[in-house]
C-alpha positions as CSV (number, residue, x, y, z in Angstrom):
1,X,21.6,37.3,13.3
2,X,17.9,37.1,11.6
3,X,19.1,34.4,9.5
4,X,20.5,32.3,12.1
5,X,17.2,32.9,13.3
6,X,15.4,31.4,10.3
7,X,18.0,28.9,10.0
8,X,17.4,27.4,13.3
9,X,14.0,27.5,13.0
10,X,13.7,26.3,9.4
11,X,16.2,23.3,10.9
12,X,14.0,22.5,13.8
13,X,10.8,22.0,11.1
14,X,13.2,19.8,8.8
15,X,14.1,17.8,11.7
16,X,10.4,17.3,12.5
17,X,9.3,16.8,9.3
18,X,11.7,13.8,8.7
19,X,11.3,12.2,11.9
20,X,7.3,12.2,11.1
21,X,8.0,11.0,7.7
22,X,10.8,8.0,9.3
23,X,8.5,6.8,12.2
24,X,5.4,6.6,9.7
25,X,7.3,4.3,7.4
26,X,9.4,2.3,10.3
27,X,5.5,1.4,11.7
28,X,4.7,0.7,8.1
29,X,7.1,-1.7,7.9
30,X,6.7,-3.6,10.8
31,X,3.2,-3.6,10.8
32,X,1.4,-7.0,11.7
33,X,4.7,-8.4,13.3
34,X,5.4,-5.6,15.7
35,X,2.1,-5.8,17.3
36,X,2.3,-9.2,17.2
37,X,5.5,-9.1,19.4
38,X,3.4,-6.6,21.7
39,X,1.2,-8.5,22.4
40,X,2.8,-12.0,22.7
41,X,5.8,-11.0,24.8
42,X,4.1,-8.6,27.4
43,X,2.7,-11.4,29.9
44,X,4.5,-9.5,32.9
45,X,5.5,-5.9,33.5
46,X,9.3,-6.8,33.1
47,X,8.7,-8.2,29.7
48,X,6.6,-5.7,29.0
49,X,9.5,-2.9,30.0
50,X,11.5,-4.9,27.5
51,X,9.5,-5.1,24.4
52,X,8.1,-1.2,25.2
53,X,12.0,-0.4,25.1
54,X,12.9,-2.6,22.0
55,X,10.0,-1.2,20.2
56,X,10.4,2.2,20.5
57,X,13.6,2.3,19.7
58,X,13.0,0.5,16.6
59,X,10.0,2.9,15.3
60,X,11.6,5.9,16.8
61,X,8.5,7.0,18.7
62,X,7.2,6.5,22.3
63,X,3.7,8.0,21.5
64,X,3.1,5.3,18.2
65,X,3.8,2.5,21.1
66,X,1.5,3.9,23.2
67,X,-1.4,4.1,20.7
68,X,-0.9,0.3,19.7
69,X,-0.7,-0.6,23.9
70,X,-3.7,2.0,24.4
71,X,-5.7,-0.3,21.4
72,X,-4.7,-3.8,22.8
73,X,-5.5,-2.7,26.4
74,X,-9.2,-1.6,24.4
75,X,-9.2,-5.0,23.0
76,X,-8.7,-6.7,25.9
77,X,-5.8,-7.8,24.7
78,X,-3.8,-7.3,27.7
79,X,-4.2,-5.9,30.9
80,X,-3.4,-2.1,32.1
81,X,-0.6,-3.5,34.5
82,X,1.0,-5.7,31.2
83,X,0.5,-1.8,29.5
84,X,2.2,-0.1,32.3
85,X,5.5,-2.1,31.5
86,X,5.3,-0.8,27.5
87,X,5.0,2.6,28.8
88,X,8.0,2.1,31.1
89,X,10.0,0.8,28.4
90,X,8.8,3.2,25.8
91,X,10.3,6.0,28.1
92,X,13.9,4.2,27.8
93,X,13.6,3.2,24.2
94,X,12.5,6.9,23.2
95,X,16.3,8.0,24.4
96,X,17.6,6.2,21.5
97,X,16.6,9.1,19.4
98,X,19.8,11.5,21.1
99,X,21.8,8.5,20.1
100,X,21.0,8.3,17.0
101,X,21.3,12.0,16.8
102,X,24.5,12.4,18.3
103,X,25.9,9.8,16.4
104,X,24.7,10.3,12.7
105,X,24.2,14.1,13.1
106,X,26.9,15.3,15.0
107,X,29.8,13.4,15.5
108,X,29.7,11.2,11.8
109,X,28.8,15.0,10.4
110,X,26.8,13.0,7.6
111,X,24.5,16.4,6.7
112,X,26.3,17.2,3.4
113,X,25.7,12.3,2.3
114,X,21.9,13.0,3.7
115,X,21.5,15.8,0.7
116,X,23.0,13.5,-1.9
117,X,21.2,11.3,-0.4
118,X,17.5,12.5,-0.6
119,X,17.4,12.6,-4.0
120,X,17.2,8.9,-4.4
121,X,15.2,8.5,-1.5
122,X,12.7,10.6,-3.2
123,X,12.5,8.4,-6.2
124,X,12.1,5.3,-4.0
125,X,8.9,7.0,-3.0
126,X,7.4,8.2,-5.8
127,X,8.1,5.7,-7.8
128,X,8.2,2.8,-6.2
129,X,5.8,0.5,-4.3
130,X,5.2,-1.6,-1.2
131,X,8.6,-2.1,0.6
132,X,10.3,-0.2,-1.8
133,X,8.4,2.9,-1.3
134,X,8.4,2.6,2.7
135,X,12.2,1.9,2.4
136,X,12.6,5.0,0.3
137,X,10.2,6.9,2.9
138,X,12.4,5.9,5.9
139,X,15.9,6.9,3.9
140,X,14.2,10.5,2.9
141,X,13.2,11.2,6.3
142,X,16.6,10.4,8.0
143,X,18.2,12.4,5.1
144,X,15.7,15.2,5.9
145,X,16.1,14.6,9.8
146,X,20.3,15.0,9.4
147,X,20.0,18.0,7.1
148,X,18.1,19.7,9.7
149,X,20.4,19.0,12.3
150,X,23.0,20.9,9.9
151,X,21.2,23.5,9.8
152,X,20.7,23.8,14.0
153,X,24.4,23.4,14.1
154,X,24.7,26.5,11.3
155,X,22.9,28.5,13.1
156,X,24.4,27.9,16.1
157,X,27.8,28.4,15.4
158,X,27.2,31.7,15.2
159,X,24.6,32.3,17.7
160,X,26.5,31.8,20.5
161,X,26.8,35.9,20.6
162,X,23.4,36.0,21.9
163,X,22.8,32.7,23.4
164,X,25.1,31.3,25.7
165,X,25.7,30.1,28.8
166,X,26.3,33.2,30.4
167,X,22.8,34.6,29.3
168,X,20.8,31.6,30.9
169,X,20.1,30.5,34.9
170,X,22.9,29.0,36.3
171,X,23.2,26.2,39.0
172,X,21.5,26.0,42.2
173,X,17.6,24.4,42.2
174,X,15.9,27.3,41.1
175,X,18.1,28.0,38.1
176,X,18.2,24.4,37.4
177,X,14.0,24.2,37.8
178,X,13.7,27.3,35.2
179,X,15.4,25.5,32.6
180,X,13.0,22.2,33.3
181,X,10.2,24.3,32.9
182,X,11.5,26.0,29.9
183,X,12.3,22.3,28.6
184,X,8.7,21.3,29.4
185,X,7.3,24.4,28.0
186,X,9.1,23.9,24.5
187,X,8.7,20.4,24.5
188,X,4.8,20.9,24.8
189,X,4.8,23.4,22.2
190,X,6.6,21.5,19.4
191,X,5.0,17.8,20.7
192,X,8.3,16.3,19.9
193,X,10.7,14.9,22.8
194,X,13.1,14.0,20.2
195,X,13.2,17.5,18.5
196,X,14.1,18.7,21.9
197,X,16.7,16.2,22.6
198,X,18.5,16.8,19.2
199,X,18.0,20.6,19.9
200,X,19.5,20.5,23.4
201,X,22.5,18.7,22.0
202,X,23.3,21.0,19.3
203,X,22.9,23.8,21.6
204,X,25.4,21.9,23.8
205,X,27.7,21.1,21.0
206,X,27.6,24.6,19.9
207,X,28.3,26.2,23.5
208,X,25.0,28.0,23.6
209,X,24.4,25.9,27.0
210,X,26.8,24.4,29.6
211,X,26.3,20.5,30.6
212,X,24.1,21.0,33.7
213,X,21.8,22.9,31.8
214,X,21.2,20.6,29.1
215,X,20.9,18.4,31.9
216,X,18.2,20.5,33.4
217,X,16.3,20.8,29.9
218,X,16.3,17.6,29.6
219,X,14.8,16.7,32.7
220,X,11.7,19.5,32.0
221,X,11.3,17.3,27.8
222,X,10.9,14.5,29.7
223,X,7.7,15.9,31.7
224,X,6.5,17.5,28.4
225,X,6.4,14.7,26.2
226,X,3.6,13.2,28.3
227,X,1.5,16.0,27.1
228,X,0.6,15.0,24.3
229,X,-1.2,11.4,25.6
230,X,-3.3,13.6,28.0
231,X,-4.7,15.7,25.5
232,X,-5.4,12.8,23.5
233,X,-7.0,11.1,26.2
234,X,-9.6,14.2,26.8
235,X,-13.2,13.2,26.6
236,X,-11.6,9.3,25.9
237,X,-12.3,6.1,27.5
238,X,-11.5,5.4,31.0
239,X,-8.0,3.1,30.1
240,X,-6.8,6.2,27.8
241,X,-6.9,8.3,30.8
242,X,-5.5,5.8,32.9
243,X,-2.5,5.4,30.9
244,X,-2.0,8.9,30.1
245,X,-2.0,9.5,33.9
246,X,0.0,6.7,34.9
247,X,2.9,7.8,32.1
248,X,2.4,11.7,33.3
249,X,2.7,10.2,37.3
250,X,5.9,7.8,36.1
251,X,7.5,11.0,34.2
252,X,6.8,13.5,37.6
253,X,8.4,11.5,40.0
254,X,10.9,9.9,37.5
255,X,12.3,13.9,36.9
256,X,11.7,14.4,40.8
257,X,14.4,12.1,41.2
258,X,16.7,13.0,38.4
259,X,16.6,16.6,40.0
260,X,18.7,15.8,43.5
261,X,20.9,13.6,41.5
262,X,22.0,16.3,38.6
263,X,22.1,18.9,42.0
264,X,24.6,16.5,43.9
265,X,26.4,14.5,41.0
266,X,27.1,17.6,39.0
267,X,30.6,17.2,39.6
268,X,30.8,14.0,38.7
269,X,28.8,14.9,35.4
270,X,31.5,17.5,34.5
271,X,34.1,15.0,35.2
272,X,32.4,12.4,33.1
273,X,31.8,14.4,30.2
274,X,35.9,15.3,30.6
275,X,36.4,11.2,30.3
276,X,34.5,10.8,27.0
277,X,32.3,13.9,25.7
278,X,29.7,16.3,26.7
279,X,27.0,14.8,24.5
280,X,27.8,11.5,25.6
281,X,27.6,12.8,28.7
282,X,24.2,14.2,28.4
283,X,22.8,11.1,26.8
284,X,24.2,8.4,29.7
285,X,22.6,11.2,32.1
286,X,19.4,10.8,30.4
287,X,18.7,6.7,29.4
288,X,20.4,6.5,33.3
289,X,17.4,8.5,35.4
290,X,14.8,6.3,33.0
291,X,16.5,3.2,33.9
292,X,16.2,4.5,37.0
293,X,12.8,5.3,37.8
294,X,12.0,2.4,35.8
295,X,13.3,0.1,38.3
296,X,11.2,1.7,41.3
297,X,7.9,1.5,39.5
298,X,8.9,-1.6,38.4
299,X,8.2,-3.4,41.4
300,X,5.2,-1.8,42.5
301,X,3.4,-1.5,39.0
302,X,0.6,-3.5,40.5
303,X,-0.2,-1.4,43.2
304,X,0.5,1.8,41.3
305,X,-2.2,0.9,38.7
306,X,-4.8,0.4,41.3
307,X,-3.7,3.4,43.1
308,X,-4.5,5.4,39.2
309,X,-7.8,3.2,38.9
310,X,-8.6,4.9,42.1
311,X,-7.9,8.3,40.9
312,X,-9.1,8.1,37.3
313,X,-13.1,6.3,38.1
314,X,-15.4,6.2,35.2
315,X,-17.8,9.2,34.4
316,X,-21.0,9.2,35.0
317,X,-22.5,10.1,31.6
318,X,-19.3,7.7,30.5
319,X,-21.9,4.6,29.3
320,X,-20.0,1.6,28.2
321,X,-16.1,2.2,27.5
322,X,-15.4,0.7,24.3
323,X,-12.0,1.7,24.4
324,X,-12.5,3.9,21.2
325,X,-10.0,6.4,21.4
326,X,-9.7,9.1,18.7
327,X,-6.0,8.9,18.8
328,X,-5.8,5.2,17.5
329,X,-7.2,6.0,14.1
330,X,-3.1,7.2,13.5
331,X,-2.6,3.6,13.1
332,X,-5.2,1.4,11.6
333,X,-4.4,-1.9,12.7
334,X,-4.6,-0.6,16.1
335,X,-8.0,0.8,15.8
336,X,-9.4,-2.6,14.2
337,X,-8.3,-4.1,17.1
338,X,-9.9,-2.1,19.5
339,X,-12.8,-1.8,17.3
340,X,-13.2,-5.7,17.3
341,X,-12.9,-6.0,21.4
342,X,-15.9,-3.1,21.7
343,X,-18.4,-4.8,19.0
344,X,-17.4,-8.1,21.0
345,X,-18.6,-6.2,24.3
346,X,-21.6,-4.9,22.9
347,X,-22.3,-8.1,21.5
348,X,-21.8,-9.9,25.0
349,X,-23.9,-7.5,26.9
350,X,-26.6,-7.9,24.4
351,X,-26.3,-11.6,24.4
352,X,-26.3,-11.8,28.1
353,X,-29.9,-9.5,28.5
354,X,-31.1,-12.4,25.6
355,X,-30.5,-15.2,27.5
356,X,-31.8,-14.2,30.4
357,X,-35.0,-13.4,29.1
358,X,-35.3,-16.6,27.0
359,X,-34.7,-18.6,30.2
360,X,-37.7,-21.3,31.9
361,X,-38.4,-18.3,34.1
362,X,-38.0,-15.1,32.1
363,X,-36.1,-12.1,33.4
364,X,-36.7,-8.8,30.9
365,X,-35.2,-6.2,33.3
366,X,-31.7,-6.8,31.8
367,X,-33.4,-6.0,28.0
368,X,-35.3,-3.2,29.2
369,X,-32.0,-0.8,30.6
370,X,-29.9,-2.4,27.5
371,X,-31.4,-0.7,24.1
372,X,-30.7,2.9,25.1
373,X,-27.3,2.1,26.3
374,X,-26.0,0.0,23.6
375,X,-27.8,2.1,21.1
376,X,-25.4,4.7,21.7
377,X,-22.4,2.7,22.4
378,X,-23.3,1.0,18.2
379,X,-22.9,4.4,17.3
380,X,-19.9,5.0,18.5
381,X,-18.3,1.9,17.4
382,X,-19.9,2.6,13.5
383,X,-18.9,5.8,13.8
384,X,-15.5,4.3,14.8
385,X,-15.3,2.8,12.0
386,X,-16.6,4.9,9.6
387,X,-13.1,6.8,10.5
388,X,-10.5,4.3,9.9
389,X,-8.8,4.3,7.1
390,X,-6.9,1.7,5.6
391,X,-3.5,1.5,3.5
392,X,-4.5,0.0,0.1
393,X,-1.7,-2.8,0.4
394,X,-3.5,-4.5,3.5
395,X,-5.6,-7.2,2.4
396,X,-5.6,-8.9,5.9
397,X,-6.8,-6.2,7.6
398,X,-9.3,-5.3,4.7
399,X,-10.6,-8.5,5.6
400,X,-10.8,-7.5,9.2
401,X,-12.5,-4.3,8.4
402,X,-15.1,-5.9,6.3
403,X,-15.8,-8.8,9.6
404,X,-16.5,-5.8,11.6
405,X,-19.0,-3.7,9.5
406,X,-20.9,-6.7,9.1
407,X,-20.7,-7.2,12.7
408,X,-21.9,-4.4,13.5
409,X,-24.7,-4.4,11.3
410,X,-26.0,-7.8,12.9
411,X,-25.3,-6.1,15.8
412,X,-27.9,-3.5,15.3
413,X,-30.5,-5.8,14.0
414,X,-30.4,-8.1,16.7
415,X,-30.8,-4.7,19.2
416,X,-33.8,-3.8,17.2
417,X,-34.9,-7.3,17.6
418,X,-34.7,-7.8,21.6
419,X,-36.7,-5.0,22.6
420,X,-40.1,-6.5,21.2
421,X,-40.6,-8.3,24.6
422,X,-44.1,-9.5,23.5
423,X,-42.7,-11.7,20.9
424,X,-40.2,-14.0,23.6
425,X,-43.3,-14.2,25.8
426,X,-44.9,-15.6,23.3
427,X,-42.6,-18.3,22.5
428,X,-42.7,-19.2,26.0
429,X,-46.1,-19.5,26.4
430,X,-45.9,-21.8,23.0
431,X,-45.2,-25.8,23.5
432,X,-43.2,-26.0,20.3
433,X,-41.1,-23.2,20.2
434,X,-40.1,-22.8,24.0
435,X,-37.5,-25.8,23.8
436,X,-35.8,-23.9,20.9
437,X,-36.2,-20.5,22.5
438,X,-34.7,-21.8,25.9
439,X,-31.9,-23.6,24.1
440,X,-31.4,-20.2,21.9
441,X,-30.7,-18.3,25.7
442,X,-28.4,-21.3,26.5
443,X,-26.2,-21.2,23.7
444,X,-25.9,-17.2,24.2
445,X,-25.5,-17.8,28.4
446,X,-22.3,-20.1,27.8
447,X,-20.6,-17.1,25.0
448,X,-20.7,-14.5,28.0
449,X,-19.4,-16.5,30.4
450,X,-15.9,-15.9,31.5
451,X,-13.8,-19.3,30.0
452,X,-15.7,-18.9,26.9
453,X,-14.0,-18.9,23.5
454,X,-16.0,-19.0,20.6
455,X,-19.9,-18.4,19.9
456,X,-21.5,-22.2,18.9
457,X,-22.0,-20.6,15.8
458,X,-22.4,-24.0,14.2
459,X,-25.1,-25.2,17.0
460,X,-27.1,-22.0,15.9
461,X,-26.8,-22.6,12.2
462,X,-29.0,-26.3,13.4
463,X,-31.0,-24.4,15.3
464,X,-31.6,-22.1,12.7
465,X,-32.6,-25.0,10.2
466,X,-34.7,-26.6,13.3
467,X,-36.6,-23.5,13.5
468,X,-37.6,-23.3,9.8
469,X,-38.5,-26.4,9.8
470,X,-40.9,-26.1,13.0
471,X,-42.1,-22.9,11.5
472,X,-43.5,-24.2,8.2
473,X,-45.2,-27.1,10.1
474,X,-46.5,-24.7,13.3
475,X,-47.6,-22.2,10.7
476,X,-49.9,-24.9,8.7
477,X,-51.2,-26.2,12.0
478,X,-52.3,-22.6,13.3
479,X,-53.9,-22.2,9.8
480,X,-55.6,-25.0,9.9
481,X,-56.7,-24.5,14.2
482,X,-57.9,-20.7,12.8
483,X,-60.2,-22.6,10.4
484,X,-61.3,-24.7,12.7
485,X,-62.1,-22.2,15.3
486,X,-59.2,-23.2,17.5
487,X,-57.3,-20.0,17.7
488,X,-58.5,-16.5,17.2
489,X,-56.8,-14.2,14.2
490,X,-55.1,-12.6,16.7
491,X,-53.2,-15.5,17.8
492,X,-52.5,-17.0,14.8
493,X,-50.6,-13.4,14.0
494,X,-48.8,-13.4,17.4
495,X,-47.7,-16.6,17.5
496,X,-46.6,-16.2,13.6
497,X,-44.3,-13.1,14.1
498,X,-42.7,-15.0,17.2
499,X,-41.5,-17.6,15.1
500,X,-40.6,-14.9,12.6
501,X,-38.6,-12.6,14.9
502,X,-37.0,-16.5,16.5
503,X,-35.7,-17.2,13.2
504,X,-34.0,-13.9,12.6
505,X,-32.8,-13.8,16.5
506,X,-31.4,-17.1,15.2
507,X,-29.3,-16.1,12.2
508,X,-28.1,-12.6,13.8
509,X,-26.8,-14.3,16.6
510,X,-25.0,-16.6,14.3
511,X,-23.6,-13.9,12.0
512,X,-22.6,-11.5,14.2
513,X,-20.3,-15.1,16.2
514,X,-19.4,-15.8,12.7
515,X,-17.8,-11.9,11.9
516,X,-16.3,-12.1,15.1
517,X,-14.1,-15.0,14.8
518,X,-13.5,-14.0,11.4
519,X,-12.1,-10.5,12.5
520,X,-10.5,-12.4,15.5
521,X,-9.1,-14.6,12.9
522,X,-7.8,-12.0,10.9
523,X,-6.2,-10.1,13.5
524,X,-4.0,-12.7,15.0
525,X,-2.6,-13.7,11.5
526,X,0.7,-12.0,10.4
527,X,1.1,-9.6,7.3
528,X,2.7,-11.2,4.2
529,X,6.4,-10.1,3.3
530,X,5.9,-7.5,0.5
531,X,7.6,-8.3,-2.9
């Protein structure tokens, strides 16, 4: 019995193991063109439900679609409603898993091909590279994820001694709402929906468990899996804990309604699984409440999202919400995109304090609350980036990566730059530098407002050159005034450093417009096919 103990167990950590290693190499592989589809083919919450579904299903895991949605939402990519619709799906397209089990695993019985199997599969990995390599990854974890279903089924052939139907609660709700909570309490404990699913089959296969209480297990897994996206979203931004309370919400009532249905369609359950097969059985029961509760959020996803705005509000000590999650350095891509959207709102907030301060009629209140808040928001977004780390085979987002640092580091500069307030009041005071200051906090008005596209990066490069040239001749002519008795030394320094600190204003301004589209660029191209 001890080593049907350790088989189970040991079977339950393979199965794990090659799903990790699968889903790794299935996001690999479609990279660039699977966030592409994300984000091209969510414009309403139906199409969203579709490509969330699709997706999953294709990667094999609900919570790697939810960190690439979490990073487009950051990027403002797409809106939390246009998320809500991926989540929906990705709770339909993560029952493909028990398909995939039941039909591979346990009915095909291919455990015995997997372990012929891994051996090349290995190979392919070590030795090979690019798509070969990620082709040999995905084959070794299916093999890996098979063999470790053989193993469950081992040890539950002869387990049923001490676990089996008899042993657990039966019917009625409160036997049926102990095995949810057992579901949700295993489920939480091995942060893997999928594990439990395959589990609960073989357990059903096996005898261990009667239909309506895999029923019931499942229905606790599907609570649990959420679990994982709320502890991820502690100490997040506000749209990580939006959407990880929106999916737990979706998940509670979704189980709240498969809970009266598996109490009075039990029967027909039973007679269902008579018609084709238990597992079957189990499975329809399963992708059917999803479909389910998917169509009654559906309609309302609007309202429900402003109902969870409502209940999730921004901290206080919160600052700017870059949309930095921890969670989306697991995928790379991801994190450079929401990376680019918060060094393109810190840029826009420091823009917008410029301008204002640069127009006919100054206005420095907006530069004097802005250094100590975007201070702190540049550190988390270099510290951000500090963390990512990228595949070597990615030159695009390489690329990217490089766009932002520099960004970033213009970024900084310029922040330095705005809070010496003495130098802009200088160049409006000056007749020959308040033109190209004023037309500096025009250029930056029209990035930050809402239809803009692009920063006038090529307007400030002429500006740039305007302001050398204005400088050399201003700078002889204050000389020359100084010698003359026409300014003090004092002046001739002030008015000096103005122009100074207006040509570097200038070229950060057009750097940090410049690394932007670049990264923007970058980000919307597609990944090359691998050879």
């Amino acid at each position: 019995m001890t080593t049907d103990i350790f088989l189970l167990i040991g079977g339950v950590g393979m199965f794990l193991m090659g799903m990790d290693a699968m889903t790794r190499a299935l996001k690999d592989i479609a990279g660039s063109n699977l966030r592409g589809i994300l984000a091209r083919f969510t414009t309403t919450p139906l199409r969203g439900v579709l490509t969330g579904a699709v997706a999953t299903a294709l990667i094999q895991s609900s919570s790697a679609t939810t960190v690439m949605t979490v990073g487009f939402v950051g990027a403002g990519l797409m809106t939390l409603p246009q998320a809500m619709g991926i989540l929906f799906g990705a709770n339909i397209g993560t029952t493909a898993n028990g398909w995939l089990v039941s039909l591979l695993g346990l009915k095909l019985q291919l455990g015995s091909l997997a372990m012929v199997g891994l051996l090349p599969a290995s190979l392919a990995v070590l030795l090979g590279r690019g798509a070969v390599a990620r082709v040999g990854q995905v084959l070794a974890g299916l093999c890996l994820l098979l063999t470790g279903l053989e193993l469950m089924q081992t040890a539950m052939e002869t387990a049923t001694g001490l676990l089996n139907p008899e042993a657990l609660p039966q019917g009625g709700l409160w036997g049926m709402l102990a095995l949810a909570l057992a579901g949700l309490v295993m489920t939480v404990i091995i942060q893997s929906s999928g594990a439990m699913v395959a589990l609960a089959l073989v357990m059903l296969q096996g005898g261990a468990i009667g239909l309506m209480q895999a029923a019931a297990l499942v229905v606790g897994l599907n609570i649990g899996t959420t679990f994982t996206a709320l502890l991820a979203s502690v100490g997040g931004a506000r749209v990580m804990r939006q959407a990880a309370v929106a999916n737990l919400g979706f998940n509670i009532v979704t189980s709240s309604i498969a809970f009266p249905l598996l109490l009075a369609l039990g029967p027909g359950l039973e007679h269902l699984a008579e018609l084709v097969d238990p597992l079957t059985a189990l499975l329809i029961f399963h992708t059917g409440f999803n479909l389910a509760g998917t169509a009654l959020f559906l309609p309302v996803t609007r309202q429900y999202t402003g109902l969870i705005a409502r209940l999730v509000p921004a901290r206080a000590d919160e600052g700017v919400a870059l949309g930095l999650d921890r969670i989306l350095l697991t995928d790379a891509r991801a994190a450079l995109m929401a990376a680019r959207g918060g060094a393109t709102l810190i840029a826009g907030r420091v823009f917008a304090a410029l301008s204002a301060a640069l127009r006919e009629t100054p206005d420095y209140r907006p530069l004097a609350a802005l250094k100590p808040e975007m201070g702190k928001a540049l550190d988390e977004l270099e510290q951000f980036l500090a963390d990512i780390r990228l595949p070597a085979d990615l030159p695009i987002e390489e690329e990217v990566y490089s766009a932002l640092l520099h960004e970033a580091d213009h970024l900084r500069r310029l922040l330095h730059r705005v809070d010496q307030t003495d130098r802009i009041a200088t160049l409006s005071e000056d007749p020959d530098l308040r033109r190209p200051a004023q037309l500096l906090g025009a250029i930056l008005a029209r990035a930050t407002a809402a239809d803009a596209r692009d920063l006038e990066t090529e307007r400030l490069a002429r500006l740039q050159a305007l302001a050398a040239h204005r400088t050399t001749r201003h700078r002889r002519g204050l000389l020359l005034g100084e010698h003359a008795g026409l300014y003090t030394l004092s002046q001739v320094f002030a008015r000096t450093d103005a122009m100074r600190w207006f040509q570097r204003a200038v070229h950060h301004a057009e750097r940090i417009g410049h690394y932007d589209r670049c990264a923007r660029q970058g980000l919307q191209q597609e990944a090359p096919p691998e050879g």
